[in-house]
C-alpha positions in Angstrom: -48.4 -52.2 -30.2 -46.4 -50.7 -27.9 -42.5 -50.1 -28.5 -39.1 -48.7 -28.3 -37.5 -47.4 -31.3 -34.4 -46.4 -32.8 -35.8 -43.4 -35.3 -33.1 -42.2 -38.3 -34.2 -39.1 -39.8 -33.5 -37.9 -43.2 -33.7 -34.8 -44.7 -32.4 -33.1 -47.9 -29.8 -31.2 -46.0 -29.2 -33.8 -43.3 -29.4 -36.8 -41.2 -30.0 -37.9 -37.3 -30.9 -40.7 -35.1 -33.1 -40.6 -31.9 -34.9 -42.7 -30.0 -39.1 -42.6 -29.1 -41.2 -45.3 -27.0 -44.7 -45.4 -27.5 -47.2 -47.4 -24.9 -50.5 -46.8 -23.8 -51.1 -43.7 -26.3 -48.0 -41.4 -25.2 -45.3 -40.9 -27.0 -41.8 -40.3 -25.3 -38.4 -39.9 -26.7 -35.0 -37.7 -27.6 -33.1 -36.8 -30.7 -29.2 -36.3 -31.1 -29.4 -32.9 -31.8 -31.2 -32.1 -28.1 -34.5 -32.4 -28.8 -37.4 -33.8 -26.4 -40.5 -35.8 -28.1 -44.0 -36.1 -26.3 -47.0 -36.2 -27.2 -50.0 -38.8 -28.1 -51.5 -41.5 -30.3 -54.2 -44.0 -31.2 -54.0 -47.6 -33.2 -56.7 -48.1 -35.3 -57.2 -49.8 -38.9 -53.6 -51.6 -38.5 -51.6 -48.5 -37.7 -50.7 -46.0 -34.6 -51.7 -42.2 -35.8 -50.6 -39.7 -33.7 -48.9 -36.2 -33.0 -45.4 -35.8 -31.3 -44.6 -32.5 -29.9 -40.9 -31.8 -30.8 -39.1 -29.0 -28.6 -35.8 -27.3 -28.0 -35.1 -26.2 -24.4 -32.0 -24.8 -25.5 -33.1 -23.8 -28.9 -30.9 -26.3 -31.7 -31.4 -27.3 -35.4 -33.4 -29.3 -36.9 -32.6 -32.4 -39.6 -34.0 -29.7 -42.2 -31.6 -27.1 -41.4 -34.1 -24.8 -40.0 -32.7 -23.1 -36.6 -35.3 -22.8 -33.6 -34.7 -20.6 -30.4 -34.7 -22.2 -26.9 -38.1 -23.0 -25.9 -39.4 -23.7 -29.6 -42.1 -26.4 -30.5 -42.9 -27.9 -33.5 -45.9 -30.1 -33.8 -45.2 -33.6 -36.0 -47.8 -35.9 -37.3 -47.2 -39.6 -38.0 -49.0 -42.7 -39.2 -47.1 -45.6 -39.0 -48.3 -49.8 -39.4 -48.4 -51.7 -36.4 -47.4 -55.2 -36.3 -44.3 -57.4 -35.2 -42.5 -55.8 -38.1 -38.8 -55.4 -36.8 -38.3 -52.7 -39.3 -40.9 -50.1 -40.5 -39.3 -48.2 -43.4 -40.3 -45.9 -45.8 -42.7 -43.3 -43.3 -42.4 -39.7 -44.1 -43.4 -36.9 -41.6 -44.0 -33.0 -42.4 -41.6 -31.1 -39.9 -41.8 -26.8 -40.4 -43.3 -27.7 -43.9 -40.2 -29.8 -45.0 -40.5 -33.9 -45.6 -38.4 -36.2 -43.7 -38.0 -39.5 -44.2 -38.1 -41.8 -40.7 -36.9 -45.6 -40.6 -38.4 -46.7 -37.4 -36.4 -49.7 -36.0 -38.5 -51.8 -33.1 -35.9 -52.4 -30.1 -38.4 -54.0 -27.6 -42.1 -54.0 -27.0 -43.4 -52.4 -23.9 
């Protein structure tokens, strides 16, 4: 299942874009606003299900609005369907306890 992929987040206060690879379990990948994605995941039953560690060297804001000081993480669950789907829309992810909608858009396969 591997792939890049152009995210766009949406929150109720705001929007961003970033980008996040994923390939042989890792996840990898930046935001707009500063922010550095790792972390890991697994495919089964059709889908990848996984963590991404979000964090904020210099500290920054999230898509929610929520300020974090340098250094911050913020742990981010997501469940996606894998496929050859150029598009995958409609995913939501919990980030600090607020919902945020994610269109993932599949640039290449890796």
């Amino acid at each position: 299942m591997g792939g890049f992929f152009r995210v766009e987040f949406q929150a109720r206060t705001d929007q961003a874009s970033g980008s996040l690879a994923l390939a042989n379990g890792k996840v990898a990948g930046l935001d707009v606003g500063g922010g550095i994605y790792r972390g890991s995941y697994v495919e089964e039953g059709g889908r990848a299900r996984g963590t991404a560690i979000l964090s904020f060297p210099d500290g920054g804001e999230l898509v929610t609005g929520m300020r974090v000081p340098p250094g911050a993480e913020i742990t981010i669950p997501f469940d996606i369907p894998v496929g050859n789907s150029t598009n995958i829309h409609g995913t939501s992810v919990n980030v600090a306890g607020r919902r945020v909608d994610v269109i993932w858009r599949r640039i290449a396969d890796l």
